[in-house]
C-alpha positions as CSV (number, residue, x, y, z in Angstrom):
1,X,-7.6,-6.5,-4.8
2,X,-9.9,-3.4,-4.7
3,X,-7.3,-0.8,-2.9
4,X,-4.1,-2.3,-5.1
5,X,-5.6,-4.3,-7.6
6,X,-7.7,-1.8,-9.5
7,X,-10.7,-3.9,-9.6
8,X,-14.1,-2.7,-9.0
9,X,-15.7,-3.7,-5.2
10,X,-18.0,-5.9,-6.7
11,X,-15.4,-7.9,-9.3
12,X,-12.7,-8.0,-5.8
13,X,-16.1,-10.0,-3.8
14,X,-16.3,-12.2,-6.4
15,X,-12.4,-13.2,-6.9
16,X,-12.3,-13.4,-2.8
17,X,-15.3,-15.7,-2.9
18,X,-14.3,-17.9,-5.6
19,X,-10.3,-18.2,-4.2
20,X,-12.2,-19.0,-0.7
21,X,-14.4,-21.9,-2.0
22,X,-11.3,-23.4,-4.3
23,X,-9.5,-23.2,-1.3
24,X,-12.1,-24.7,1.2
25,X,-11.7,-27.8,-1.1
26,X,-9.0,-29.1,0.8
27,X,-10.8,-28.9,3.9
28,X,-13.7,-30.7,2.4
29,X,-11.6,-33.4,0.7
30,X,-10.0,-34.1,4.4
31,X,-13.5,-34.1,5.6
32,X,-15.2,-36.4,2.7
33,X,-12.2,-39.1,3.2
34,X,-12.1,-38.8,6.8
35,X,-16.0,-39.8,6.7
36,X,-15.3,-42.5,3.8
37,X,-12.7,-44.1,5.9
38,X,-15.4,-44.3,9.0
39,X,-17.0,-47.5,9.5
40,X,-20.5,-48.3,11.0
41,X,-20.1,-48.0,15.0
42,X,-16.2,-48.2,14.4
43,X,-14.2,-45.3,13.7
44,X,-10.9,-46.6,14.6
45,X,-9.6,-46.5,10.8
46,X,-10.6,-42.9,10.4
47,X,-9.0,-42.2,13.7
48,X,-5.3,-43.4,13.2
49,X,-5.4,-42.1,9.5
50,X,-6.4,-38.8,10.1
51,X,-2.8,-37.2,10.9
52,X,-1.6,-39.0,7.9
53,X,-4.6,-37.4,5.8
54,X,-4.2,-33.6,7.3
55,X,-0.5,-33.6,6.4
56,X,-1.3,-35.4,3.0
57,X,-4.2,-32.5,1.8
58,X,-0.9,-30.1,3.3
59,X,1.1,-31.2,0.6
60,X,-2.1,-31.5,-2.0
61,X,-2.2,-27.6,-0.9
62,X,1.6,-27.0,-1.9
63,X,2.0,-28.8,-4.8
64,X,-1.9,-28.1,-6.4
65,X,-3.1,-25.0,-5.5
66,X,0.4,-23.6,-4.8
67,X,-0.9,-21.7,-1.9
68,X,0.5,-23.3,1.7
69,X,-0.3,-20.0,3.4
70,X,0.2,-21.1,7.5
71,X,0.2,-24.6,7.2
72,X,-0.7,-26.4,10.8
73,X,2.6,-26.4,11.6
74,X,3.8,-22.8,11.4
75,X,1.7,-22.1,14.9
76,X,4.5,-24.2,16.6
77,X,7.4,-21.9,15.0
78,X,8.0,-21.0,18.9
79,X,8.1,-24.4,20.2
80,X,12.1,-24.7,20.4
81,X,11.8,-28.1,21.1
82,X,8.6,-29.3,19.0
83,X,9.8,-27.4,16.0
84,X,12.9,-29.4,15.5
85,X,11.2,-32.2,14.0
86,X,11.4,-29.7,11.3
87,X,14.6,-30.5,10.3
88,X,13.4,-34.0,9.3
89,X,10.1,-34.1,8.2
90,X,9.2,-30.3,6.9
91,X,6.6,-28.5,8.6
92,X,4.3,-31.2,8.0
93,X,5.9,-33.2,10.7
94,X,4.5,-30.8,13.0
95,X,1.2,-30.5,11.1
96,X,1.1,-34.0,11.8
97,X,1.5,-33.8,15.7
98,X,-0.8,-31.2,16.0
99,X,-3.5,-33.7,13.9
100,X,-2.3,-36.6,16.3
101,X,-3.1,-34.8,19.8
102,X,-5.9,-33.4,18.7
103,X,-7.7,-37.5,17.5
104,X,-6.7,-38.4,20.9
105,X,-9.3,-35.9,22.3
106,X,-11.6,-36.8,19.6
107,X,-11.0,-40.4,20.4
108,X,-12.1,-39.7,24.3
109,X,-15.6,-39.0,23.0
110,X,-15.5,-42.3,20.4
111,X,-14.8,-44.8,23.2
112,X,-16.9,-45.7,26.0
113,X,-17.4,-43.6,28.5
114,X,-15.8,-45.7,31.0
115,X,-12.6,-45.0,29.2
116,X,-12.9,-41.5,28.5
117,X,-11.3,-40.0,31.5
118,X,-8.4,-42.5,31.0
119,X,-8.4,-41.0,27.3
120,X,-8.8,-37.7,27.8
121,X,-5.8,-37.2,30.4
122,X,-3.5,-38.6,28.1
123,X,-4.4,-36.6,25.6
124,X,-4.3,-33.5,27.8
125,X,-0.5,-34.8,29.5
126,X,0.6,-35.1,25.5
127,X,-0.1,-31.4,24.5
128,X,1.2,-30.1,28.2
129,X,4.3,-32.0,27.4
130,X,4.8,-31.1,23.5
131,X,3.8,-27.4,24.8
132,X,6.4,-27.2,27.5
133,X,8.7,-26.8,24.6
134,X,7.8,-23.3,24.3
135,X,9.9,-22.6,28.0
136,X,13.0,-23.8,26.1
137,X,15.3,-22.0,25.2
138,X,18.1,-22.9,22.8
139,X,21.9,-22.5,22.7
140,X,23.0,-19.4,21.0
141,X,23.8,-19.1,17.3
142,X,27.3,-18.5,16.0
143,X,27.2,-14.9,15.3
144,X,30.6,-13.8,12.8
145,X,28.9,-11.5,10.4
146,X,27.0,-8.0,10.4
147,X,24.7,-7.2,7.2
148,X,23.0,-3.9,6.8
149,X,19.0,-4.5,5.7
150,X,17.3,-1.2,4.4
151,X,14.1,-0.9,5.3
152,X,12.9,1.4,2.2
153,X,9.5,2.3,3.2
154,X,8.4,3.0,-0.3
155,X,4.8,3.8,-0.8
156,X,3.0,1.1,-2.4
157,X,0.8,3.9,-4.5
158,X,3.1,6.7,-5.6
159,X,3.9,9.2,-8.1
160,X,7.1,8.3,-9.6
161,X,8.5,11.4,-11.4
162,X,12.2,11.6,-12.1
163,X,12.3,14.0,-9.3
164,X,10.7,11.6,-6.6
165,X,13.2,8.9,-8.4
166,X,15.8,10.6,-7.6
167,X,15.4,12.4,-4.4
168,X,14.8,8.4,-3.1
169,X,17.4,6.9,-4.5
170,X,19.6,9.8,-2.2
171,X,17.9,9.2,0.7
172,X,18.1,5.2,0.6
173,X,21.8,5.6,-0.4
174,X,22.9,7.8,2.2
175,X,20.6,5.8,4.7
176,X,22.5,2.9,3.5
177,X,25.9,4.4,3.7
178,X,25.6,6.1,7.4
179,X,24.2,3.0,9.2
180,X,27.4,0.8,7.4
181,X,29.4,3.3,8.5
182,X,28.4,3.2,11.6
183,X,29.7,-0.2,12.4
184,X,32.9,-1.2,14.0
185,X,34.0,-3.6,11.3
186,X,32.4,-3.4,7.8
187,X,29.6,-4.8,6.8
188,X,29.9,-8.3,4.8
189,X,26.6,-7.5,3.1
190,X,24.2,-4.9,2.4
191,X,20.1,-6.0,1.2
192,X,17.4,-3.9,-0.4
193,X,14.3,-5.4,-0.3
194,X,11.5,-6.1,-3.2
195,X,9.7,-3.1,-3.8
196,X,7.4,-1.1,-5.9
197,X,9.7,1.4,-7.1
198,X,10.3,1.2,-10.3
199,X,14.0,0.1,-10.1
200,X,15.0,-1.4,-13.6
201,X,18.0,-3.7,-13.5
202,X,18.8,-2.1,-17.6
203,X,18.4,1.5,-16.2
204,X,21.7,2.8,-16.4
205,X,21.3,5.6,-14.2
206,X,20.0,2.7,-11.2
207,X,22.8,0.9,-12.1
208,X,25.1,3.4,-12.0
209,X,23.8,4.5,-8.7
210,X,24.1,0.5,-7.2
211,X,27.7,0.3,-8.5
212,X,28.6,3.5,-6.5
213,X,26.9,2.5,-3.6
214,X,28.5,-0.8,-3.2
215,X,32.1,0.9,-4.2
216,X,31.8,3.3,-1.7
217,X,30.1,0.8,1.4
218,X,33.0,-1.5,-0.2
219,X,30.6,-4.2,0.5
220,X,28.4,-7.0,-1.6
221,X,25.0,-5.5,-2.3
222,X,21.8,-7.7,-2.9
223,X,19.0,-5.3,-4.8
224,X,15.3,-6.1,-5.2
225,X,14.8,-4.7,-8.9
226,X,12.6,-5.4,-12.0
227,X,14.8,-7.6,-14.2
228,X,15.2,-7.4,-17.9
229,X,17.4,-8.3,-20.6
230,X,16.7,-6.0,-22.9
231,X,18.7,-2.9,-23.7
232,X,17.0,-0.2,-22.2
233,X,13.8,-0.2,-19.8
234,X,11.8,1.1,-22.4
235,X,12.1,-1.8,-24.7
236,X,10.5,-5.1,-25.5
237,X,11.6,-8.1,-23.7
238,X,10.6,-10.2,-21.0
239,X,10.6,-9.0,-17.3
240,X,11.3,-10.5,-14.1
241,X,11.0,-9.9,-10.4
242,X,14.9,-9.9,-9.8
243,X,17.6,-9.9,-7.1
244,X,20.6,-8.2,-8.3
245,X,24.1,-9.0,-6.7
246,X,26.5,-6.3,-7.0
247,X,30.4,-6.4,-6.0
248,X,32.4,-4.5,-3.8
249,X,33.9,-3.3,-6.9
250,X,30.4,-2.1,-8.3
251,X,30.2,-4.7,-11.1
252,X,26.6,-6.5,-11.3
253,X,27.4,-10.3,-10.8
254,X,24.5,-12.3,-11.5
255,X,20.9,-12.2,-10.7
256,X,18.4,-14.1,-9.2
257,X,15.2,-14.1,-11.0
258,X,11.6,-15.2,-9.2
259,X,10.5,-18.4,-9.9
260,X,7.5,-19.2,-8.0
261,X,5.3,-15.8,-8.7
262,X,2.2,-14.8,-6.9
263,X,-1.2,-15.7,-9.5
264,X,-3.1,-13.0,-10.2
265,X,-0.5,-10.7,-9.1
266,X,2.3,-10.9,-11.0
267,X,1.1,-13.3,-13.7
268,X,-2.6,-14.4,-14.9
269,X,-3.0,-18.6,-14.9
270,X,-5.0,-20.1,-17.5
271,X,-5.8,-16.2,-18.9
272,X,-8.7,-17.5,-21.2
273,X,-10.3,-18.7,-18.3
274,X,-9.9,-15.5,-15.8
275,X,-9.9,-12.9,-18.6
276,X,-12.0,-11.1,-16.4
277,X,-9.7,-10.6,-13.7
278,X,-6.8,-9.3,-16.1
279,X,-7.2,-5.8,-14.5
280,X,-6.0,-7.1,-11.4
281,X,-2.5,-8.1,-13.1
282,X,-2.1,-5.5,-15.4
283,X,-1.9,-3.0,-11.5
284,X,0.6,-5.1,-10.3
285,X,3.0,-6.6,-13.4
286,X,3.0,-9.5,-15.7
287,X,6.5,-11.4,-15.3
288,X,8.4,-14.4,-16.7
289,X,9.3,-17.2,-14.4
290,X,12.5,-18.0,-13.2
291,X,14.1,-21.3,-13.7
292,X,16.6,-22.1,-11.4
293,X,17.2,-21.5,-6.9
294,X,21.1,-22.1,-7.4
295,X,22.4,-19.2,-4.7
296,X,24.0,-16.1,-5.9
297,X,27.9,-16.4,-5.2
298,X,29.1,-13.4,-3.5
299,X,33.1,-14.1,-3.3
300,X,32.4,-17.9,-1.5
301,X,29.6,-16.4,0.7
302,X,26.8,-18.2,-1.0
303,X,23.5,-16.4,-0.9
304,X,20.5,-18.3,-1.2
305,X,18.2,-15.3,-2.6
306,X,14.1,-16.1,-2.2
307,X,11.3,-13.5,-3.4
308,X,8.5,-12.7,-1.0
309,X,6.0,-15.0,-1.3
310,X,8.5,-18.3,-2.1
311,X,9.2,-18.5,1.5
312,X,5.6,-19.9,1.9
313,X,7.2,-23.5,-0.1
314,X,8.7,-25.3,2.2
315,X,10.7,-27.2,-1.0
316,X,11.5,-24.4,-3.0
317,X,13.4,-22.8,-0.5
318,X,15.6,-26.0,0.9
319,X,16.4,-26.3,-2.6
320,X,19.0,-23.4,-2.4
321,X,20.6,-24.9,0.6
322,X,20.7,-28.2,-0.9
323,X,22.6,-26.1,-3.7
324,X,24.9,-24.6,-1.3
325,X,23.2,-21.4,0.2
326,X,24.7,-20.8,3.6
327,X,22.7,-17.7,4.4
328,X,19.0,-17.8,3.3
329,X,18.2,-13.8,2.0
330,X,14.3,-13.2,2.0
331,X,13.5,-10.0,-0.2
332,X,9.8,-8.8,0.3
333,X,7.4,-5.8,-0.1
334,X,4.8,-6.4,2.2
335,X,3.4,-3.0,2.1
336,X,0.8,-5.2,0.2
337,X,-0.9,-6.5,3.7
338,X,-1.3,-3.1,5.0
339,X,-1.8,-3.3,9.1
340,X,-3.7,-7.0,8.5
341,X,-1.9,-10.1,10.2
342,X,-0.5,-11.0,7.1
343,X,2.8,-9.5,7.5
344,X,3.7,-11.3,10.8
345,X,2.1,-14.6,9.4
346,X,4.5,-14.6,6.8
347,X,7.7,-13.8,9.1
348,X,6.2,-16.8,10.8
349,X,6.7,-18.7,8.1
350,X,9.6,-17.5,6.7
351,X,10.9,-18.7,10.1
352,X,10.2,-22.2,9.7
353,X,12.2,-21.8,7.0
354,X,15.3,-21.2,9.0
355,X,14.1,-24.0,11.2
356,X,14.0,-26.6,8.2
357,X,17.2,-25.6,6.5
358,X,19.1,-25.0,10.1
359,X,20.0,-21.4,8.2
360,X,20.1,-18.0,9.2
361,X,17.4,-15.5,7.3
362,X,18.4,-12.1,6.6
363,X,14.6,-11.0,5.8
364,X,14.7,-7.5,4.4
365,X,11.3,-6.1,4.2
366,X,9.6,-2.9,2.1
367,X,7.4,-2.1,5.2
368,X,8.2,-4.4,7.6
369,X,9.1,-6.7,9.5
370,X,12.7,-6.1,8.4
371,X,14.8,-9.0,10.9
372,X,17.4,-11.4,11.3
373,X,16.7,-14.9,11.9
374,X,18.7,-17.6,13.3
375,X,18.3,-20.9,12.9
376,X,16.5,-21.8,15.8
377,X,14.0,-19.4,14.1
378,X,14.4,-16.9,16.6
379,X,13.8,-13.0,15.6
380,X,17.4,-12.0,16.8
381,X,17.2,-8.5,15.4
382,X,14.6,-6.4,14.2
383,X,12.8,-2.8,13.9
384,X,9.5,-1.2,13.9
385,X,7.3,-1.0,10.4
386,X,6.4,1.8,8.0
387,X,10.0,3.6,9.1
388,X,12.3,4.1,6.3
389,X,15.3,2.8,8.6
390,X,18.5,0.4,8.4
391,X,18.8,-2.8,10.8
392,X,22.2,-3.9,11.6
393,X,21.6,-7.3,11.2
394,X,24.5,-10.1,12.5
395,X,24.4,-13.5,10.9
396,X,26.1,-16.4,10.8
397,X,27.5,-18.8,7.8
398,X,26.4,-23.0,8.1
399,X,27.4,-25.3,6.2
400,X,25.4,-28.0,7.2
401,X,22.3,-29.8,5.4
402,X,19.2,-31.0,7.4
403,X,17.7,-34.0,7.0
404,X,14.6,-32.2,5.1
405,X,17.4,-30.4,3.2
406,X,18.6,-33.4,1.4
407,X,15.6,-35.2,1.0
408,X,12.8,-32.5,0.8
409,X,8.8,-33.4,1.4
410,X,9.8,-37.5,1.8
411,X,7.2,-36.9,4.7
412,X,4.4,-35.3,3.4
413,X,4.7,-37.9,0.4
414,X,4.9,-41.1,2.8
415,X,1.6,-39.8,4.3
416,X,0.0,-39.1,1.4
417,X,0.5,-43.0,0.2
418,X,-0.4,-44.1,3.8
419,X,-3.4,-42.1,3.0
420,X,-4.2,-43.2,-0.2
421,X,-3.7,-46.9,0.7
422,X,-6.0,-46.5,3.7
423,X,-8.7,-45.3,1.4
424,X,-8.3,-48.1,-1.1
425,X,-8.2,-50.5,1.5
426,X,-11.9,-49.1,2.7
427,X,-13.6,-50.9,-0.7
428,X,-13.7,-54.1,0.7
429,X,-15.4,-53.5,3.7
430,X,-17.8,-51.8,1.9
431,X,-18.5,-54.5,-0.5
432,X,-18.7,-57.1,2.4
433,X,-21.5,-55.3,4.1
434,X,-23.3,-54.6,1.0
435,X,-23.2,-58.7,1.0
436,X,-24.1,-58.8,4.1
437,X,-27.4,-56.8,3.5
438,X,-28.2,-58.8,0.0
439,X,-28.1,-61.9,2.6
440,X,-30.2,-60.4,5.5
C-alpha cells in the first residue's frame, strides 16, 4: 500500500490495521459461538459442532468479506488423496477435516484422564492416515495440447514512453514467436498474462500488433489488456480489467471482462465511507465490473478465462466449468507480492481450483509463477520468477463436471445451517438452568 499504493507510511498502518481487525472478526465469531455453544462441565456440543462452524465462518469469509485468502483447506493442496474430497464438497470439505482431527485432540484433554491416551492415539492414527495421502501419487493426466505462456516480466513501477511501449511490445512478440516456433507441432494456444502495461484493448496500434502476432504464430491468443468500449483510449467510457481472445486470423473475438475486482485496488467500496483511502485506487485503476464467467470460445476449445485474484472464489471459478470451460486460463500480475509468500499462496490456491473443477490451469503470470496445472493439481510445468521467458506449457481438454462443479458451496451452506441450528438449539438450555438457579 505504501510502495504501490501511493499512500503515506502512516495512512498504509492504519488501512493494514483496520483490514486486520475486520478480518480477525471471523476468528472471533468462531470463537464467541464455539464458547456459546459450551455447556457448564460439558463441552460435548461445542465439540461435534466445531467443524461445522470453521467451515461455516469459511463461507461467511467468501461470500461477506469477499476475501477467502488460504482457506484451511488449501494447506492440503498436496494431499493427492485427502484433496479429492474437493471435488464434492469445495475446499471446505477439507477445512472441515482439518477442524475434525484437530477436536479429537482437543477432546483428549476434555474427557477424563483415564480416557485420554485411548483419545489421543486415535486422534494421532487419523492425521497419520489422512497424511499418508501425501506419498500418493496419482495417475498421469491426458496430455494432447502444448500452449505457449509468456512470462512478461513487466516492471510494476515504470516509465511508459512510446519508446519503452514499443521496444516491449518487440521483445514480448518475438519472445512469443521463437518459443512457438520452437515446438514440433504448433501451439493450440498462446497466453499473456494481466499486467501493468498500459495495453488498451481500443489502442489500435496494440491491436494491430495482437492481430499480427496471432496471424503469424497462426494460433488463438488470450491477452491480459485494459478493456474499453470507447473509441479511442483517450476517451470517456468505462474500463475494465480484460482478457482479449484473438483468432488465428488476427480478428479480436470476444473478451472477458473481470468480475470479481480486488477493493481498494481496483475499485473503492462504499467511497463516502473510505474517502480517505481514495489515493490508494486512484495508483492502481478504478474499473467497472464484469457480469458474466461464460468461457471465451476459441474455435470449440472453450476457455474458462479468470483474473488474478478470482481464483481465490472457490464458486466463481466452477462457474465457467459449469458453463462449459474445458481448460481453466488464470491471467495474473503478481509483481504486486514482491518476494513475500504471497505469490506461491495464491498458486496454491489457484491449484485447488483445478482440484475442484477436475480442469487443467494454464496460469500465466507477470512475475511468476508462470505453470501448468493438471487436475490432480500438480505443477506439471513451470519456470523461475522475475525472468521475461516463455513456458511451453502441455494441457489437456475435460469435459467432465465434478460434483462441486454442478452444485457449487452445497457444503459450506449445509454446515452453516447445522451451525446455525446448533446455536439456536443452545437457548433452551440456557433458560432451563436459569430456572434451575431461580429454584435453588
Amino acid at each position: 500500500m505504501r510502495l504501490y499504493g501511493g499512500l503515506n507510511t502512516p495512512m498504509a498502518l492504519l488501512v493494514l490495521f483496520l483490514f486486520c481487525c475486520y478480518l480477525g472478526l471471523y476468528h472471533g465469531l468462531f470463537g464467541l459461538m464455539l464458547g456459546l455453544l459450551a455447556r457448564p462441565r460439558d463441552d460435548r456440543r461445542a465439540l461435534v459442532v466445531a467443524p461445522f462452524l470453521w467451515a461455516a465462518v469459511e463461507l461467511a469469509r467468501t461470500r461477506i468479506t469477499g476475501f477467502p485468502w488460504n482457506l484451511l483447506g488449501i494447506a492440503q493442496v498436496d494431499n493427492i488423496a485427502l484433496s479429492r474430497i474437493a471435488g464434492w464438497t469445495g475446499v471446505y470439505g477439507i477445512s472441515f477435516e482439518i477442524a475434525l482431527v484437530n477436536v479429537a485432540f482437543a477432546a483428549a484433554f476434555l474427557i477424563p484422564r483415564v480416557k485420554r491416551n485411548a483419545m489421543l492415539a486415535a486422534g494421532a492414527a487419523a492425521a497419520l492416515v489422512l497424511q499418508a495421502g501425501r506419498l500418493v501419487d496419482a495417475p498421469s493426466a491426458t496430455l494432447n495440447r502444448n500452449a505457449v505462456l509468456v512470462q512478461q516480466n513487466v516492471p510494476v513501477q515504470a516509465d511508459w514512453s512510446p519508446n519503452f511501449f514499443q521496444q516491449t511490445m518487440s521483445e514480448l512478440t518475438k519472445l512469443t514467436l521463437d518459443s512457438a516456433a520452437n515446438l514440433k507441432s504448433k501451439a493450440d494456444l498462446i497466453v499473456w498474462p494481466e499486467s501493468p502495461a498500459p495495453f488498451f484493448s481500443n489502442d489500435a496500434k496494440f491491436r494491430d500488433s495482437l492481430s499480427d502476432l496471432a496471424r503469424n504464430a497462426n494460433a488463438w491468443l488470450v491477452v491480459g489488456a485494459i478493456g474499453s468500449d470507447a473509441p479511442q483510449p483517450n476517451a470517456e467510457g468505462q474500463l475494465y480489467n480484460s482478457a482479449i481472445l484473438v483468432s488465428p486470423a488476427g480478428e479480436i473475438k470476444s473478451r472477458y471482462d473481470k468480475v470479481h475486482l480486488v477493493p481498494f485496488g481496483e475499485y473503492l467500496p462504499f467511497p463516502s465511507l473510505f474517502s480517505f483511502a481514495g489515493g490508494l485506487t486512484k495508483e492502481v485503476g478504478q474499473f467497472e465490473h464484469g457480469t458474466s464467467h461464460r468461457p471465451l470460445n476459441a474455435d470449440g476449445e472453450m476457455l474458462g478465462v479468470f483474473i488474478c485474484y478470482e481464483s481465490i472464489f472457490p464458486d466463481e471459478v466452477r462457474q465457467s466449468a459449469n458453463h462449459g470451460a474445458d481448460v481453466f486460463v488464470n491471467i495474473s500480475n503478481d509483481g504486486w507480492y514482491g518476494d513475500s509468500g504471497a505469490y506461491a499462496q495464491h498458486l496454491n490456491q489457484t491449484r485447488m481450483r483445478a482440484i475442484e473443477n477436475d480442469r487443467w490451469v494454464l496460469s500465466a503470470t507477470d512475475t511468476g509463477v508462470t505453470a501448468s496445472i493438471d487436475p490432480w493439481g500438480r505443477v506439471v510445468a513451470r519456470v523461475q520468477r522475475k525472468q521475461r521467458i516463455a513456458l511451453v506449457a502441455p494441457y489437456g481438454l475435460t469435459s467432465v463436471t465434478t460434483f462441486y462443479t454442478r452444485y457449487g458451496d452445497w457444503f459450506a451452506y449445509a454446515c452453516a445451517i447445522i451451525s446455525i441450528g446448533a446455536f439456536f438449539g443452545r437457548f433452551p438450555f440456557l433458560k432451563q438452568r436459569q430456572k434451575a438457579q431461580i429454584s435453588s
